[in-house]
C-alpha positions as CSV (number, residue, x, y, z in Angstrom):
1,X,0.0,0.0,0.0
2,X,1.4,3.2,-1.2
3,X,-0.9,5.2,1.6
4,X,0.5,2.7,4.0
5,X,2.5,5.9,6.8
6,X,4.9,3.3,8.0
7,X,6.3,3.4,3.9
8,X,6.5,7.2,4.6
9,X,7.8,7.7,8.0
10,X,10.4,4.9,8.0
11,X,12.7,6.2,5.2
12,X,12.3,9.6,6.9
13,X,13.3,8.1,10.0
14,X,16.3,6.4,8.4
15,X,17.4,9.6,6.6
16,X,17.1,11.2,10.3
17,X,18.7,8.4,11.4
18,X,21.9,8.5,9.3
19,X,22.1,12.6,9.5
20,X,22.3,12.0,13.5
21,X,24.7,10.0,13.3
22,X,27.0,12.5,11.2
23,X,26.2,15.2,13.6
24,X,27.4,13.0,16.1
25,X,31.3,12.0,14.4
26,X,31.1,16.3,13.6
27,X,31.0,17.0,16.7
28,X,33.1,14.4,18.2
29,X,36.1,16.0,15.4
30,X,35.2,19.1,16.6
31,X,35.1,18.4,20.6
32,X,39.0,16.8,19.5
33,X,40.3,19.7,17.5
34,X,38.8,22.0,20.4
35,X,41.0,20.0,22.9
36,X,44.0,20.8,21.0
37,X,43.9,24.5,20.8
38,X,42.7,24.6,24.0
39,X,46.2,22.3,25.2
40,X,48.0,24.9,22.4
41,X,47.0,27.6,24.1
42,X,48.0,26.3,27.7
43,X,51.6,25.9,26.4
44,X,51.8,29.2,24.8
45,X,50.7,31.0,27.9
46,X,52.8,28.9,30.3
47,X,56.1,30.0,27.6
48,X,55.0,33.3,27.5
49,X,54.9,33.6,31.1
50,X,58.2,32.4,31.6
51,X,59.4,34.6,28.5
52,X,58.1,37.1,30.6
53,X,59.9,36.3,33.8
54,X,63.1,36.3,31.8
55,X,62.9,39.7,30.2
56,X,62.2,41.4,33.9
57,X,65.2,39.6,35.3
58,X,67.2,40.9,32.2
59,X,65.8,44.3,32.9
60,X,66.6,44.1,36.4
61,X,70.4,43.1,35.6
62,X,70.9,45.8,33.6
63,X,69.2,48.8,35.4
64,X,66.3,49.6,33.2
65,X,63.6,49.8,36.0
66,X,63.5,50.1,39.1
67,X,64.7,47.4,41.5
């Protein structure tokens, strides 16, 4: 029977189906890639702290501010 809904819905609810399923590997590469820069970004701030740190003891040594 062509008027038959479970013909009409079930596709539909296949093609739902498979486009969850996508949604759900996009967002696991994204939640990854996110992890990264978030672990980049950590390092860079901990090597520009200490970048930091080295410049004001450089300062310090050779009188250009205040002790």
């Amino acid at each position: 029977m062509a008027n038959d809904p479970t013909e009409i819905i079930l596709p539909l609810m296949r093609a739902l189906r498979d486009d969850v399923a996508q949604i759900r590997n996009d967002v696991g590469d994204i939640k990854f890639r996110l992890t990264q820069v978030e672990e980049t970004q950590v390092h860079l701030t901990k090597r520009f702290d200490r970048m930091e740190e080295r410049l004001s003891r450089i300062e310090t040594r050779l009188d250009l501010v205040e002790a």
